[in-house]
C-alpha positions as CSV (number, residue, x, y, z in Angstrom):
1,X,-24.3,8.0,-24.7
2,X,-25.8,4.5,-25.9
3,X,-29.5,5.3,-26.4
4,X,-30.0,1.2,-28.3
5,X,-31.3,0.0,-24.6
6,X,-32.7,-3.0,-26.6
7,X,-29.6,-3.7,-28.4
8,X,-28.6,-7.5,-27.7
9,X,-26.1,-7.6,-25.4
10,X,-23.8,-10.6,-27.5
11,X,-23.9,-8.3,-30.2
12,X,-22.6,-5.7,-28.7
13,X,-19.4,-7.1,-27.3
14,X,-19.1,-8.4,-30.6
15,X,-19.2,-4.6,-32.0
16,X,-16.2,-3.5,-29.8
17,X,-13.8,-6.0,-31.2
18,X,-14.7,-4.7,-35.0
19,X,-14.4,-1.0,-33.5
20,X,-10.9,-2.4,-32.5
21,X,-9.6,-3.6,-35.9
22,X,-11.3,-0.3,-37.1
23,X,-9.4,2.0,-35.3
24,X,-6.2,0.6,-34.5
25,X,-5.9,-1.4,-38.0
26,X,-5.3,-4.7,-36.8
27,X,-4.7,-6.9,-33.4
28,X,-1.3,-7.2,-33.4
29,X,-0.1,-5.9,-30.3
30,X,-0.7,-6.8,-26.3
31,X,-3.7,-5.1,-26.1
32,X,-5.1,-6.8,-29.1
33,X,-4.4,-10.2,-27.7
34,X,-7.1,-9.3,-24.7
35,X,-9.6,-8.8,-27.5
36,X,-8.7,-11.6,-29.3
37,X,-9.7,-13.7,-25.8
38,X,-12.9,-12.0,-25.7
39,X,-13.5,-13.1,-29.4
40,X,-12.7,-16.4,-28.2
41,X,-15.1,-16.8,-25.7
42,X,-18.1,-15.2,-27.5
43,X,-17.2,-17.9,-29.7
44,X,-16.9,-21.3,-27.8
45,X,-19.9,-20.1,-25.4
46,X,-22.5,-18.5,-27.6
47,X,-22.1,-21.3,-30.4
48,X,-23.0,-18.9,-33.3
49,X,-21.4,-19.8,-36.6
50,X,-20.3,-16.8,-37.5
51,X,-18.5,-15.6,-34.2
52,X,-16.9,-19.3,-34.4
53,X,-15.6,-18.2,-38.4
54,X,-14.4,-14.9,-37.5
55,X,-12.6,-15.8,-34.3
56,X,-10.4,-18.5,-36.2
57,X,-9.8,-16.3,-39.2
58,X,-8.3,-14.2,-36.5
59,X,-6.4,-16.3,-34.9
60,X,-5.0,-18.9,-37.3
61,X,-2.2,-16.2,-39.3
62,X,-0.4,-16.1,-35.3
63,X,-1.0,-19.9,-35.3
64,X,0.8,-19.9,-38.4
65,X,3.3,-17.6,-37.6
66,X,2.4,-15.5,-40.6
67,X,1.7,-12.9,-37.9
68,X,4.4,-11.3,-35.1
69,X,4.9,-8.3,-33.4
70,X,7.4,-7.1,-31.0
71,X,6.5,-8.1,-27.4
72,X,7.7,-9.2,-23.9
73,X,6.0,-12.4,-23.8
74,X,6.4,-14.6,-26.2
75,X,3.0,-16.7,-26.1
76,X,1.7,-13.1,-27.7
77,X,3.0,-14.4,-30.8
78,X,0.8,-17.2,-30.9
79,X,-2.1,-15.3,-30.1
80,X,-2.1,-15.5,-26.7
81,X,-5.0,-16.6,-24.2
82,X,-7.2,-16.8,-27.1
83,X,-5.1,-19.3,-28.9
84,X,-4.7,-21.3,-25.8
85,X,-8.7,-20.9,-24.8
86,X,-9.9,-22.1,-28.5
87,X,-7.0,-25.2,-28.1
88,X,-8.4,-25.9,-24.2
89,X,-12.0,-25.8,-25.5
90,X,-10.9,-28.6,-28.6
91,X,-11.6,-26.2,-31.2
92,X,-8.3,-25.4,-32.5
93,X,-6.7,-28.5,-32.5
94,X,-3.8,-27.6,-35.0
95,X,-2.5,-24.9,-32.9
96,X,-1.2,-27.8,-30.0
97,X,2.6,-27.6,-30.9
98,X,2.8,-23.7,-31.4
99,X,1.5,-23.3,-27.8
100,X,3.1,-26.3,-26.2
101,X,6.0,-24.3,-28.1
102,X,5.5,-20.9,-26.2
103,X,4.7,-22.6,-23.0
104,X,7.7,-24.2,-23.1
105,X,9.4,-21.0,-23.8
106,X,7.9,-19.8,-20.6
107,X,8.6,-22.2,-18.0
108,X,12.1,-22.7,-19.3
109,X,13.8,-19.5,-20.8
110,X,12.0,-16.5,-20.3
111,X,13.8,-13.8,-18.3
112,X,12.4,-14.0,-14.7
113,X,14.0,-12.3,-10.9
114,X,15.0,-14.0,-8.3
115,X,11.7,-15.5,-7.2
116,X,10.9,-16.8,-10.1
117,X,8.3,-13.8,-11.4
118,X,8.6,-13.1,-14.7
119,X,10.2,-9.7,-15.9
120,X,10.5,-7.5,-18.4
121,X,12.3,-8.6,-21.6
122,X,13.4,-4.9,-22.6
123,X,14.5,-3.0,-19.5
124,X,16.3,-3.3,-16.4
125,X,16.7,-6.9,-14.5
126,X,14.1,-6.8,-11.5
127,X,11.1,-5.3,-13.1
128,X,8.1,-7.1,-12.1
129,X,4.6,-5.7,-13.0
130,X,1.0,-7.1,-12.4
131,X,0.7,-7.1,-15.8
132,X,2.4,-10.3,-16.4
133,X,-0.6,-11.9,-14.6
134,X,-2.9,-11.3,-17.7
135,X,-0.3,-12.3,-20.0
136,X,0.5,-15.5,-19.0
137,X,-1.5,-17.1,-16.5
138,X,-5.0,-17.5,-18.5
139,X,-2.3,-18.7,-21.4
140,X,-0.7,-21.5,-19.1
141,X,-3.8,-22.8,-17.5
142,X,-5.6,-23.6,-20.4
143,X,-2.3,-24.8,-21.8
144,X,-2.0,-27.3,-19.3
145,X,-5.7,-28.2,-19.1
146,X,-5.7,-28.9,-23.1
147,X,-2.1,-30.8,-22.9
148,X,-2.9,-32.6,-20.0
149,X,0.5,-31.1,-18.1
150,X,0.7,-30.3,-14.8
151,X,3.5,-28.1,-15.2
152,X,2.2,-25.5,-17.2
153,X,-0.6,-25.2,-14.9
154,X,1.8,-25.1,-12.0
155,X,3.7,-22.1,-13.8
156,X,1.0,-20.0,-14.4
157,X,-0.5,-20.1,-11.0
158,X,2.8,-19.8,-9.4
159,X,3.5,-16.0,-11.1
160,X,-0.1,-14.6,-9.9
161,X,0.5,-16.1,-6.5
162,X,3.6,-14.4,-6.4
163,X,2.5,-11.5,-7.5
164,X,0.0,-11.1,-5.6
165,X,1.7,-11.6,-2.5
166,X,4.2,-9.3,-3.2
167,X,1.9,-6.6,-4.9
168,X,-1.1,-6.8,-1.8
169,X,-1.6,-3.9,0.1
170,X,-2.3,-5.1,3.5
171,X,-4.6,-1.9,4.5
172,X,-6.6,-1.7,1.2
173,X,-6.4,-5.3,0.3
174,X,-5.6,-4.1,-3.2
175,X,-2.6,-4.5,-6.0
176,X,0.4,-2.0,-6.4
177,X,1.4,-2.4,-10.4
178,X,5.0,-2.5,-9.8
179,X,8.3,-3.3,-8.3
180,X,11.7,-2.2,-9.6
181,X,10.8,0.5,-11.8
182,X,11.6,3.3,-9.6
183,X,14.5,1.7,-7.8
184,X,15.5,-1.5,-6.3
185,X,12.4,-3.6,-4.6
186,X,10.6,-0.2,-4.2
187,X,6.7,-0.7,-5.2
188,X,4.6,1.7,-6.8
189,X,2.1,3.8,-4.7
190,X,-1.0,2.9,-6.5
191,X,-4.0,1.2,-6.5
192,X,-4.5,1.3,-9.9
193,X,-7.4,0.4,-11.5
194,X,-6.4,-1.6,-14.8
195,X,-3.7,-3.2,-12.8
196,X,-6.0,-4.4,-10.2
197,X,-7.7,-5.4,-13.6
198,X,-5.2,-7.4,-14.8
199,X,-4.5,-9.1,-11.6
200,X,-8.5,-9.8,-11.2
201,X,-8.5,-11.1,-14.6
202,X,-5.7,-13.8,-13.8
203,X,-7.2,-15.2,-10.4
204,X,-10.5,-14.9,-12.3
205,X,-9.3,-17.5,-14.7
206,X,-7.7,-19.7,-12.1
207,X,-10.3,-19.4,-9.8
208,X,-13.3,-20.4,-12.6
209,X,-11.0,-23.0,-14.7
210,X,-8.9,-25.3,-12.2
211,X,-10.9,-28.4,-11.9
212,X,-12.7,-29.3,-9.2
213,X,-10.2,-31.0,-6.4
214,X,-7.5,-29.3,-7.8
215,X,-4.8,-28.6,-5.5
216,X,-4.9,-25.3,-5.8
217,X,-8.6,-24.9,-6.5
218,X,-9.5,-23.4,-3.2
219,X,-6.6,-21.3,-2.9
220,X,-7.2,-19.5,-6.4
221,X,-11.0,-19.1,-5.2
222,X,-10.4,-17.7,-2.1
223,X,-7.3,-15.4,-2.8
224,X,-9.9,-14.2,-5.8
225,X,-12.5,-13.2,-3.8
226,X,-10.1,-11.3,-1.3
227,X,-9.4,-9.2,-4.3
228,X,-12.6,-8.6,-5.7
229,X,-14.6,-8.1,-2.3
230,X,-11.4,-4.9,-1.3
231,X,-12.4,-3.6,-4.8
232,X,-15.7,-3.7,-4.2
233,X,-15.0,-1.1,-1.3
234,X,-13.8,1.0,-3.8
235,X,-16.7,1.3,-6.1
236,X,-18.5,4.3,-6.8
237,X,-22.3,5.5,-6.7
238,X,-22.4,4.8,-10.1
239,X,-20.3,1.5,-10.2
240,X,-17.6,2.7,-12.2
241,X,-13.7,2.4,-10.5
242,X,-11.5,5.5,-10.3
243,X,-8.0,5.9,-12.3
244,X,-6.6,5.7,-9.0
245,X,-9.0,3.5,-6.8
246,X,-8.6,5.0,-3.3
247,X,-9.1,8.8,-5.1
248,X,-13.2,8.4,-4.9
249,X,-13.6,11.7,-3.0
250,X,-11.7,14.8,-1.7
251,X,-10.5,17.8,-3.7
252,X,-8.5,16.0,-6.5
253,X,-10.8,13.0,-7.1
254,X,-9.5,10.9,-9.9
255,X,-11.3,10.3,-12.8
256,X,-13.3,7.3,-13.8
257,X,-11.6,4.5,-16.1
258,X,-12.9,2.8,-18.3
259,X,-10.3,-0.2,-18.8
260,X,-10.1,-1.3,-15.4
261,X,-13.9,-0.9,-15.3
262,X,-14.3,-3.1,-17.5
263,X,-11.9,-5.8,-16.0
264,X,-13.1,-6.0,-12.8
265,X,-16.7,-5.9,-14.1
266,X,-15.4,-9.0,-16.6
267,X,-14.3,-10.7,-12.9
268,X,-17.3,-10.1,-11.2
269,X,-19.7,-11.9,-14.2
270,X,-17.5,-14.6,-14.7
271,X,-17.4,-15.4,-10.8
272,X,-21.2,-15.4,-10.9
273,X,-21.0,-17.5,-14.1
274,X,-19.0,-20.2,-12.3
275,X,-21.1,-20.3,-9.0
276,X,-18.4,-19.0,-6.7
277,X,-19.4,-15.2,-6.1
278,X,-20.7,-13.4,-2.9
279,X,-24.7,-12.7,-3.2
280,X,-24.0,-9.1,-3.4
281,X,-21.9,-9.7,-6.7
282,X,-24.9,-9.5,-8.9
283,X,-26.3,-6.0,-8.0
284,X,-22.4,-4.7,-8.2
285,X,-21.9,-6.4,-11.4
286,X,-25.3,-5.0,-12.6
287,X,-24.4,-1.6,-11.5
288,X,-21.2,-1.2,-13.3
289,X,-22.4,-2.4,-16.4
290,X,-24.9,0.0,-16.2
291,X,-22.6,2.9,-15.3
292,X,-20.4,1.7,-18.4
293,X,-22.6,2.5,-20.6
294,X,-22.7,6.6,-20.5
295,X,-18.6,6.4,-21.8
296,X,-19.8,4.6,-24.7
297,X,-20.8,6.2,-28.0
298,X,-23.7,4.8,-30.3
299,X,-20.3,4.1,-32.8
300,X,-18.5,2.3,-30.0
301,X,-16.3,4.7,-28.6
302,X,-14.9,4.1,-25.4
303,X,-14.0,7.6,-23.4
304,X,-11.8,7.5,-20.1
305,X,-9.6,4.9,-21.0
306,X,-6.0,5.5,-19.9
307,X,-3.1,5.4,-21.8
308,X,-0.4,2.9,-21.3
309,X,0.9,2.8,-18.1
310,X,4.0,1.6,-16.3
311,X,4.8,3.5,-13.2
312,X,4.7,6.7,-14.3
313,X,6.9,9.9,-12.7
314,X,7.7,8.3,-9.1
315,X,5.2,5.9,-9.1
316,X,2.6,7.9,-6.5
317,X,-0.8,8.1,-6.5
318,X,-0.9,11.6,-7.9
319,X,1.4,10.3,-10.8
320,X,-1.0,7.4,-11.8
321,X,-4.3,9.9,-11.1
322,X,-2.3,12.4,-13.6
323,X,-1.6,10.0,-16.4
324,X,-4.0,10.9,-19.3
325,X,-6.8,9.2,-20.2
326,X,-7.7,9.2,-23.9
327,X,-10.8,8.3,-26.4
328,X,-10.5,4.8,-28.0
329,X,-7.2,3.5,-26.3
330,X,-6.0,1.0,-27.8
331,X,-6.9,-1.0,-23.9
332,X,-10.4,0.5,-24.0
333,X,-11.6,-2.6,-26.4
334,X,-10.9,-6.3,-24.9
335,X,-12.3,-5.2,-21.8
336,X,-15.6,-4.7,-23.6
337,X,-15.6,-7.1,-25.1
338,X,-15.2,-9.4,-21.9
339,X,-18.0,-8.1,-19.9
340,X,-20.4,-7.6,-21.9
341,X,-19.6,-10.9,-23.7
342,X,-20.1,-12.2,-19.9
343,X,-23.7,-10.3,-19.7
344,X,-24.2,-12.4,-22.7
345,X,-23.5,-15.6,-20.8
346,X,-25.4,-14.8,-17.8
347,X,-28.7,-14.1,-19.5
348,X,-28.9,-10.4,-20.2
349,X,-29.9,-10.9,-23.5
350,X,-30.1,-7.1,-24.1
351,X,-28.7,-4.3,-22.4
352,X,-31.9,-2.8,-21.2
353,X,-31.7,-6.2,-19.0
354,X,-28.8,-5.1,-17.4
C-alpha cells in the first residue's frame, strides 16, 4: 500500500512509466504505446524540462524508424498517440511525414469489415474489437488537427462511432469488447472493464480535442458522457470498477481491475479538465483515485491488472470474470500514468490532495 500520502502527484505518474521500461525492458509493444501518450502529456502540459527530454528520447527511435515491433496497427510503429499528441501540440515537428505516412495507411489500406471498422490484421475477416478505438482514434484526431486535414479527423471519429453503436448495450448503456470472435456478428457477453476503458479513452479524446463548432463536437461530447455517466452506475464503494462491471455483488463477484480503473478514472479527469463533466464527476473521480491507491506498492507495483484479453472461452461474462489478473501487466502502466498525470493537471499537487 502507498504510505508517501505527500508524494507529488506529477511525479508519481512519471514513476509508473520508468516502472514500465523497468519491468518489461522497453516500450515496444501496444501496451507501451499507451504509456508513451501519458509521457507525452506529462510533458506538453506540466512544461518541466526534463519530462519534455525524456519523452522525445523516447519517441524519436519510432520516429526514425530505428524502432518496430509486430502489431495490427500500423501508426504503432510510429509511436502512436504520443507521436501524433507531441506533433498536434508543435513539439515534434520532424515527425509530420512519418505520421501523415501512417495515417494515410489507415484511411486507405488497412484491413477493415464491411462498415468500414477496422479489423484485425492477424486473424479471421470480421473481427472487430473496442480496442481499435484507443489505437487509432486519439492518433487520427491530433493527426488531423496538426496537418490541418479533415479527413483524418473524419476517420478517426467515424471508427469510435461505429463502434460504439454497434458495441452499446442498450440496458446497461455500456461496451461489449467484441464482434466476430466467437462466430459470425455474435458479440461478446461482457461489460468489461478495460474495454469500456478503451472505448472511454477514444470519446474522451474526441470529446476534449475537436474544436469548438466542430461538426461533430457535440456529438463526441454527448455520446461521451452517455458512456461515462452508465459506468458511473457501476462503480463500487470504494470507486474502483470490477473485471466484469455488472459482477459488483452476488456470490461470484468479480474482482477489482486495475487497468480499466485507471482508464475510466483517466476519462473522468480529463472531462473535468476540459469543462464538460457532470458536477458529480469530481467526487467519483476523487474517489477512484483514492481507491487506486491500496493496489499500488511503495516500488510501483500495480496488482489486479488483467492479462490480455480478447474474448476469451465463449465470450460470457463468467469467461471475462475468470480471465486472470496478474502483478505488473504489461497494461497496468499507461493507465497510471494517465490519471494520475491528470490529478497533476487538475491541481492535486500531491496525492494526500486527492
Amino acid at each position: 500500500m502507498i504510505h508517501q500520502m505527500t508524494q507529488p502527484t506529477l511525479d508519481f505518474a512519471d514513476a509508473f512509466a520508468l516502472k514500465h521500461k523497468a519491468v518489461h525492458g522497453s516500450l515496444e509493444q501496444y501496451t507501451g504505446t499507451v504509456t508513451l501518450h501519458g509521457l507525452a502529456r506529462l510533458a506538453s502540459e506540466s512544461g518541466r524540462p526534463e519530462a519534455m527530454a525524456r519523452a522525445l528520447d523516447e519517441l524519436k527511435p519510432f520516429v526514425a524508424g530505428e524502432k518496430q515491433f509486430k502489431c495490427n496497427f500500423p501508426n504503432y510503429r510510429c509511436g502512436g498517440n504520443a507521436t501524433a499528441w507531441m506533433l498536434y501540440k508543435g513539439l515534434c515537428p520532424e515527425a509530420e511525414e512519418t505520421v501523415r505516412f501512417y495515417a494515410d495507411e489507415i484511411l486507405n489500406d488497412a484491413p477493415k469489415d464491411e462498415n468500414g471498422i477496422l479489423q484485425r490484421i492477424f486473424g479471421e475477416a470480421g473481427c472487430i474489437w473496442i480496442d481499435v478505438a484507443f489505437a487509432v482514434t486519439p492518433f487520427m484526431i491530433y493527426t488531423g488537427m496538426a496537418l490541418g486535414e479533415e479527413k483524418y479527423i473524419e476517420e478517426g471519429v467515424q471508427q469510435t462511432f461505429k463502434m460504439v453503436d454497434i458495441f452499446r448495450n442498450a440496458e446497461t448503456g455500456l461496451l461489449h469488447q467484441s464482434r466476430g470472435f466467437r462466430g459470425e456478428l455474435k458479440l461478446s457477453e461482457d461489460h468489461w472493464s478495460r474495454g469500456n476503458g478503451w472505448g472511454a479513452y477514444a470519446l474522451c479524446e474526441l470529446a476534449c480535442h475537436l474544436p469548438e463548432g466542430h461538426k461533430y463536437k457535440a456529438e463526441s461530447i454527448a455520446r461521451f458522457k452517455d458512456l461515462m455517466n452508465h459506468a458511473l452506475n457501476f462503480q463500487d464503494d470504494k470507486g474502483m470498477w470490477r473485471q466484469e462491471m455488472t459482477m459488483l455483488k452476488g456470490s461470484y463477484p468479480a474482482y477489482v481491475e486495475t487497468s480499466g480503473t485507471g482508464l475510466l478514472l483517466y476519462a473522468l479527469g480529463a472531462g473535468i479538465q476540459a469543462g464538460i463533466a457532470d458536477d458529480h464527476w469530481m467526487e467519483a473521480y476523487r474517489k477512484g483515485m483514492r481507491g487506486l491507491l491500496p493496489y499500488i506498492s511503495t516500488d510501483y507495483d500495480v496488482f489486479h491488472t488483467c492479462k490480455g484479453c480478447l474474448c476469451p472461452g465463449e465470450g460470457t461474462k463468467l469467461d471475462y470474470a475468470a480471465a486472470p489478473a496478474v502483478v505488473n501487466d504489461p497494461h497496468a502502466f499507461g493507465p497510471m500514468v494517465l490519471c494520475f498525470g491528470v490529478a497533476s493537471q487538475l491541481g492535486f499537487e500531491t496525492l494526500g490532495e486527492l
